[in-house]
MDAnalysis code that builds the backbone (N, CA, C; Angstrom):
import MDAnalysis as mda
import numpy as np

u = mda.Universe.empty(291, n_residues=97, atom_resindex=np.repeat(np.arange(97), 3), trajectory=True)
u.add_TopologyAttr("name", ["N", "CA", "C"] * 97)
u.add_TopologyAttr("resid", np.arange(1, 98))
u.add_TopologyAttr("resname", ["UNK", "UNK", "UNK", "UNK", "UNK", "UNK", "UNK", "UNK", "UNK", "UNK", "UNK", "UNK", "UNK", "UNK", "UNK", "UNK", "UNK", "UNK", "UNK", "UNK", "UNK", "UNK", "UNK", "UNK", "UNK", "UNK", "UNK", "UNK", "UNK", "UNK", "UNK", "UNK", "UNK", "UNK", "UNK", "UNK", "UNK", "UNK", "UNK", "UNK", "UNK", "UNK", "UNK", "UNK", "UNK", "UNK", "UNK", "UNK", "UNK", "UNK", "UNK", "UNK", "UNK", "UNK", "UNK", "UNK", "UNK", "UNK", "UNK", "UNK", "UNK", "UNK", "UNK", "UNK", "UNK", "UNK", "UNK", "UNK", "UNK", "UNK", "UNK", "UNK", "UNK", "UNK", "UNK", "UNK", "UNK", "UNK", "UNK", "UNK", "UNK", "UNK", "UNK", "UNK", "UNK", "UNK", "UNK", "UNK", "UNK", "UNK", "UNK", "UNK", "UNK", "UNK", "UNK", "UNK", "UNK"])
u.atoms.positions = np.array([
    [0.850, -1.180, 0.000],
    [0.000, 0.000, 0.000],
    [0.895, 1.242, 0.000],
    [0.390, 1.869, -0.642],
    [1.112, 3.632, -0.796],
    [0.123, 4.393, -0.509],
    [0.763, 5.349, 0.446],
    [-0.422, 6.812, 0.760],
    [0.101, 8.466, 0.338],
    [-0.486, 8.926, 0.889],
    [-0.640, 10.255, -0.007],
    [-1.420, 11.009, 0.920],
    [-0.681, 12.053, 2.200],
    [-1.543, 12.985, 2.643],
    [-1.300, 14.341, 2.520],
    [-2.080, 15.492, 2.062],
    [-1.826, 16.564, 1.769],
    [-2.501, 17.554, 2.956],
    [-2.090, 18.462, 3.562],
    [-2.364, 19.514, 3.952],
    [-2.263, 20.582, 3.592],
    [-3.711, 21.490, 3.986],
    [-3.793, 22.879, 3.565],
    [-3.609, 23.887, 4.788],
    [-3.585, 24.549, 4.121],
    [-3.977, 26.045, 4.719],
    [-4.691, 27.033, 4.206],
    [-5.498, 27.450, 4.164],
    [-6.478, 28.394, 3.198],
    [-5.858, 30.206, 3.627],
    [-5.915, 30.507, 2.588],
    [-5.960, 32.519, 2.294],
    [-6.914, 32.555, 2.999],
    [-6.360, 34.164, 3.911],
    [-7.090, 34.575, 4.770],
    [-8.256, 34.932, 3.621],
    [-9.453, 34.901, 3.783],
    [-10.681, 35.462, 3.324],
    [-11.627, 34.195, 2.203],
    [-10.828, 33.391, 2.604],
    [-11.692, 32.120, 1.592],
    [-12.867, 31.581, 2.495],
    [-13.701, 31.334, 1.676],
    [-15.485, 31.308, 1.968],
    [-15.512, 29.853, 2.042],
    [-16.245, 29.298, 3.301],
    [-16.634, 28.084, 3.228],
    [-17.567, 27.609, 1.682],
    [-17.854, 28.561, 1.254],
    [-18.356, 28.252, -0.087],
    [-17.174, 27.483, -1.404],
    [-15.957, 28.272, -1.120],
    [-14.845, 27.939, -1.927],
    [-14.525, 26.841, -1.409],
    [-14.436, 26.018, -0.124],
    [-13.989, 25.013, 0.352],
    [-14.849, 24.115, -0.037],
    [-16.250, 24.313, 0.250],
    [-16.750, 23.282, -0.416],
    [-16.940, 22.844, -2.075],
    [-16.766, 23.711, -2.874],
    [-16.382, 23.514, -4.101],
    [-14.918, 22.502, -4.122],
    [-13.919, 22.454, -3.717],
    [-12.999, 21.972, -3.599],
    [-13.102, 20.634, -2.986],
    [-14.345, 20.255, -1.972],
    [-14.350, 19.133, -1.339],
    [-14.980, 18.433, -2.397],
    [-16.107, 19.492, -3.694],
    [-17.227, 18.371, -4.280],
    [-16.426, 17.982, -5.310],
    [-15.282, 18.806, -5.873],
    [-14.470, 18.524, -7.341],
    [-13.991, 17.356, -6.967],
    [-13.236, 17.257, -5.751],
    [-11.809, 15.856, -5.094],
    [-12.965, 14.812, -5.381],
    [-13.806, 14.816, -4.320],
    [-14.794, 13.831, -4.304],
    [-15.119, 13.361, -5.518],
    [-16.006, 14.373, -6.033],
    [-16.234, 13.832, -7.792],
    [-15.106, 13.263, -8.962],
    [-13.911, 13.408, -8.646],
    [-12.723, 13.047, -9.332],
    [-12.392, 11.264, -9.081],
    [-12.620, 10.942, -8.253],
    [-12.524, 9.853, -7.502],
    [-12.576, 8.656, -8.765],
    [-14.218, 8.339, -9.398],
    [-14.177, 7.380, -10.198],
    [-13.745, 7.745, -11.639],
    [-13.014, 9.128, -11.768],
    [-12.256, 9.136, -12.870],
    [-10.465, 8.332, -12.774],
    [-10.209, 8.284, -11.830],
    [-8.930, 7.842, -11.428],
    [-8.936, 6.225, -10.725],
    [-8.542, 5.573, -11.950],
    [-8.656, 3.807, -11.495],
    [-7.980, 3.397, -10.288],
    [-6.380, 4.480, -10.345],
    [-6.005, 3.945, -9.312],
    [-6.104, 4.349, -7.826],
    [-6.701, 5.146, -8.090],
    [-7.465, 5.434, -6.845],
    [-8.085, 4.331, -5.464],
    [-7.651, 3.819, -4.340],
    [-7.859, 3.092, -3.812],
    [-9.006, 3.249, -2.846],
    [-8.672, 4.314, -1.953],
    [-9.320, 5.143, -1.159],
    [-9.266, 6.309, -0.643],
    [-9.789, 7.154, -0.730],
    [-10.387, 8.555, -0.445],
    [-10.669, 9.687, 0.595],
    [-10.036, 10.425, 1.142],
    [-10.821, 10.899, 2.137],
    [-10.454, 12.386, 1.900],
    [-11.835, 13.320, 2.054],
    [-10.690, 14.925, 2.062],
    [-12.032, 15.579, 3.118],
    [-11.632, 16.640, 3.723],
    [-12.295, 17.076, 4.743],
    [-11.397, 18.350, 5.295],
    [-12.702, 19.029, 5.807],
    [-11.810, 20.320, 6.601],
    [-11.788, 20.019, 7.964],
    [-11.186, 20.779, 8.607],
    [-11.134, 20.306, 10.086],
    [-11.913, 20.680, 11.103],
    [-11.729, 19.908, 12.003],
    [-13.104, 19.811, 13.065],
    [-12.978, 21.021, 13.691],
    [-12.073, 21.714, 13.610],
    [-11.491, 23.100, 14.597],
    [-11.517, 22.757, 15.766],
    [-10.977, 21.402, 16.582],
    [-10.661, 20.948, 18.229],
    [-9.348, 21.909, 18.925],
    [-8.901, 21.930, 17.851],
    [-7.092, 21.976, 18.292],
    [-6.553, 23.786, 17.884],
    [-6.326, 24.063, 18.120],
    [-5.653, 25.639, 17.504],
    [-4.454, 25.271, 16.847],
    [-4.528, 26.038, 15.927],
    [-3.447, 25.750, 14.778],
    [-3.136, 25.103, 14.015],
    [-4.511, 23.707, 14.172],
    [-4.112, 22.569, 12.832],
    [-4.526, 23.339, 11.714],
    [-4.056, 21.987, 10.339],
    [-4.552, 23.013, 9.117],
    [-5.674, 23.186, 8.955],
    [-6.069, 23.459, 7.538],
    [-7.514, 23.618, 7.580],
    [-7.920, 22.426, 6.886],
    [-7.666, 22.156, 5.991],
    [-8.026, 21.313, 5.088],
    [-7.021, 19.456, 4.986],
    [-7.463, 18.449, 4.924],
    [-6.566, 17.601, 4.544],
    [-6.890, 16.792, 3.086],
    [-5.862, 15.872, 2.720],
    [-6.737, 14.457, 1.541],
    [-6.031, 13.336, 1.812],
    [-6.446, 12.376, 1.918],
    [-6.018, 11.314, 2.644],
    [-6.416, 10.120, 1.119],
    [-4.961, 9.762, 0.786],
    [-5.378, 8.809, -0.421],
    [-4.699, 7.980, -0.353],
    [-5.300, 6.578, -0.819],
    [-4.234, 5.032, -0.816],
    [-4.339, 4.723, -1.966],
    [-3.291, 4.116, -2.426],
    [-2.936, 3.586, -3.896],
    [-2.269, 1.927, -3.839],
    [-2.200, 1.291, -4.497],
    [-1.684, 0.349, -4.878],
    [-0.188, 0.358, -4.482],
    [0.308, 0.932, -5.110],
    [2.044, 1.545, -5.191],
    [2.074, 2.970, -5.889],
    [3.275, 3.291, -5.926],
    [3.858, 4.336, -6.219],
    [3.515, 4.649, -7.704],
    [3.674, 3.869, -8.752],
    [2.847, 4.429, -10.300],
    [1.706, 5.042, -9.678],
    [0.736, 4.222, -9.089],
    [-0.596, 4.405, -8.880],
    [-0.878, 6.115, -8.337],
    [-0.060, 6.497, -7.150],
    [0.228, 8.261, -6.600],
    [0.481, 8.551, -8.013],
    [1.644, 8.198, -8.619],
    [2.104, 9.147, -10.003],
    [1.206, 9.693, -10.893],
    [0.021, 8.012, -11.399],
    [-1.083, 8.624, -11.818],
    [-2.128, 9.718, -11.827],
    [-2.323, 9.496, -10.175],
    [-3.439, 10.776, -9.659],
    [-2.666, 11.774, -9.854],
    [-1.701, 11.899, -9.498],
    [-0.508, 13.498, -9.169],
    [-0.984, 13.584, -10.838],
    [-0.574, 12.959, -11.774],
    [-0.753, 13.814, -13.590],
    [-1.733, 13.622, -14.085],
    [-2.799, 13.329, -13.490],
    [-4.537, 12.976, -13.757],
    [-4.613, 14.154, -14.693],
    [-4.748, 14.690, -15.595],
    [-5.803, 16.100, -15.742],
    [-7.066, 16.244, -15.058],
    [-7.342, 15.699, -14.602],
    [-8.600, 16.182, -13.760],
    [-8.115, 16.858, -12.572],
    [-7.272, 16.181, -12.306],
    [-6.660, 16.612, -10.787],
    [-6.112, 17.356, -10.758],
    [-5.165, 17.637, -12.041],
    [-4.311, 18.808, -12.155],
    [-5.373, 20.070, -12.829],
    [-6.955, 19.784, -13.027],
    [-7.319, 21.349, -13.304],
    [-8.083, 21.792, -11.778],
    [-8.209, 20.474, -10.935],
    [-9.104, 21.218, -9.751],
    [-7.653, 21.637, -9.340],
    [-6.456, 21.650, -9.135],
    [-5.359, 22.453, -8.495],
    [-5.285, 23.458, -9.210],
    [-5.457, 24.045, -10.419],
    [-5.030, 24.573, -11.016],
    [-6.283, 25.751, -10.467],
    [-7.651, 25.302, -11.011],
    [-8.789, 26.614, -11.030],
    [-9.016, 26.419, -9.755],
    [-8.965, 25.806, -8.772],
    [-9.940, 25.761, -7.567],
    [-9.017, 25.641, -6.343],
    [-7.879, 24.740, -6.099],
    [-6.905, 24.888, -4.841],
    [-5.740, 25.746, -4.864],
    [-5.179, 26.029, -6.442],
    [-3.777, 27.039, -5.899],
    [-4.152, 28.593, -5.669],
    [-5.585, 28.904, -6.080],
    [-6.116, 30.451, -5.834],
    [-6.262, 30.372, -4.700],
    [-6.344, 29.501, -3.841],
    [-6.981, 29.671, -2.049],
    [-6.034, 29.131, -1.226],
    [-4.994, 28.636, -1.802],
    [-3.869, 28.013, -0.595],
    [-2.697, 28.735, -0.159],
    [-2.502, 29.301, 1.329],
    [-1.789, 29.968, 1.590],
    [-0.452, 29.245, 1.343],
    [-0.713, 27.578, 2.622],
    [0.580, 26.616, 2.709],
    [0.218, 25.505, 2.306],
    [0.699, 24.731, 2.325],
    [0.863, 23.364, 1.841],
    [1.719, 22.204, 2.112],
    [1.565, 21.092, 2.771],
    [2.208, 20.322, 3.114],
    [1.816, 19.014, 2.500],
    [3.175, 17.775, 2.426],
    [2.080, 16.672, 1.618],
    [3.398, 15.724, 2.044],
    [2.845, 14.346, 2.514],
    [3.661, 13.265, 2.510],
    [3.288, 12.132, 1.927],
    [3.622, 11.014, 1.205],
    [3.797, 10.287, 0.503],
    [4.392, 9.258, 1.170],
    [3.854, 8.128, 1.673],
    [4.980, 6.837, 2.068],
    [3.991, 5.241, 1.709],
    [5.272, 4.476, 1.886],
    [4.949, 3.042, 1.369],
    [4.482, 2.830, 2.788],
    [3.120, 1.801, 2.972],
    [3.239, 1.324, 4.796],
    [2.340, 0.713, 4.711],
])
């Protein structure tokens, strides 16, 4: 199994409206991408001060399988029109486990 977790941080002034556009694109992208294993993206519960805002939590097969989603065009236009206009930071790890 290979994973894939990304963290956000959203621009000050982004609208829970923009977030959820971003949750329905990921979501909806899902059965375009075969290798797609499993899924998760969500904003945060706000428990803690200072976590991010946003995460995506994805499992793949192996490592082609991440490569795939990472050069999807689908995936690369919701980053393109919908997550790099609203992301302040960004964090993302990738491991075999």
């Amino acid at each position: 199994m290979f994973f894939h977790t990304a963290l956000f941080r959203w621009k000050e002034g982004t609208t829970p409206q923009e977030v959820a556009a971003v949750r329905s694109a990921l979501e909806a992208m899902v059965p375009d991408i075969p290798e797609i294993r499993h899924y998760r993206v969500g904003a945060d519960a706000g428990l803690v001060e200072g976590n991010w805002d946003f995460v995506v939590v994805a499992d793949f097969d192996d490592e082609a399988g991440w490569r795939a989603y990472t050069a999807h065009p689908v995936h690369q236009s919701i980053i393109a029109e919908l997550i790099r206009p609203l992301v302040a930071e960004r964090a993302a790890v990738q491991s075999a486990g």
